[in-house]
N, C-alpha and C positions, 0 to 999 in steps of 0.2 A: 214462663213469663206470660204466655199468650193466657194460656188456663185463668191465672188473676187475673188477669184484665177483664178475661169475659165472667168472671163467678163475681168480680165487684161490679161488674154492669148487670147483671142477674140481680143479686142480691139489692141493688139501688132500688129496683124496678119493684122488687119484693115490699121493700121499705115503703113506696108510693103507695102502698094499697093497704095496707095496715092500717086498722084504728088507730091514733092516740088517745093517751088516759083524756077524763074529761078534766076543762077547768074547779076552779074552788068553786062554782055554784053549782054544777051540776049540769052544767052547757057544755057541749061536745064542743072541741078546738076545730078549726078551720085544720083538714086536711092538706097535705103535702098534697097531693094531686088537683085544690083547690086553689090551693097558692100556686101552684106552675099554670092553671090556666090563667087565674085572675093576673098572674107577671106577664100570660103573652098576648091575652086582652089591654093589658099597659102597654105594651112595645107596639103593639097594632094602634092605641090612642096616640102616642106620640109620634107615631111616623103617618098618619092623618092629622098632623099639627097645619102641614104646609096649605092645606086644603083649608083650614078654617080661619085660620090666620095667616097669612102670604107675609106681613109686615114681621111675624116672627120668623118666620125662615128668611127675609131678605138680611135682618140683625146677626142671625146667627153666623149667613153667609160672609157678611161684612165683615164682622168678628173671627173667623177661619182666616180668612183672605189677610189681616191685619197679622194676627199667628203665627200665618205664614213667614209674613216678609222678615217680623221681626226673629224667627227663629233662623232662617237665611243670613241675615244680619249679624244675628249672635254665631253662627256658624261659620262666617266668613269673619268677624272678628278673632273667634277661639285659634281657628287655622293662620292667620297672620299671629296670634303670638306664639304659636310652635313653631312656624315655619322662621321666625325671628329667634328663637330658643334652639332648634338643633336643627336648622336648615341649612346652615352654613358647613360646605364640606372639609373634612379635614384633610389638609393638606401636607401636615407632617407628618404621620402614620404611613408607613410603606406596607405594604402587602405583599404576597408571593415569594418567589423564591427565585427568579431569576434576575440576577442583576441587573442596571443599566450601564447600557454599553453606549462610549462615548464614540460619536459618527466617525470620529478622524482615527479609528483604530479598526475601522473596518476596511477592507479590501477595494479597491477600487473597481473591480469585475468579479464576479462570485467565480470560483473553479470550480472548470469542467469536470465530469466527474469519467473516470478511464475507464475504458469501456473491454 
């Protein structure tokens, strides 16, 4: 198993460095190794979002925080109606195997055992 793992991380790596065919006019496509840079030049532009605009990260934070409460909310709503649906134990179901013993058939002093 380990072998695949590492021959499709090999062969991925192989795949990054390969020409593709060109477009219908005769312009070469934008390489996979150009698009993985230009996706982590994009993830490097939106995580300096907060730096250029602070009034968008304060929105977004606003918006999380609200997410939160209401998924808290929905979560503490879904648990009260299960806990209303099979929260209640059942009381007529006996279990085990040793009977109940009623108190006035027991011995008033346990015996000594003879030694």
């Amino acid at each position: 198993m380990g072998f695949l793992i590492r021959a499709a991380f090999w062969f991925s790596l192989v795949l990054l460095f390969l020409p593709l065919s060109t477009g219908p006019d005769g312009e070469t496509q934008i390489s996979p190794l150009q698009a993985l840079f230009a996706a982590r030049e994009a993830v490097g532009d939106i995580a300096g979002i907060c730096e250029r605009k602070p009034e968008v990260c304060e929105t977004g934070r606003a918006a999380m925080q609200t997410i939160g409460v209401r998924a808290r909310e929905s979560a503490r709503i879904a648990y009260e109606v299960l806990d209303q649906q099979f929260g209640k134990p059942d009381t007529e179901t006996s279990t085990g195997s040793v009977p109940a013993v009623d108190q006035d058939d027991l011995p008033a002093e346990p015996a000594q055992p003879a030694h």
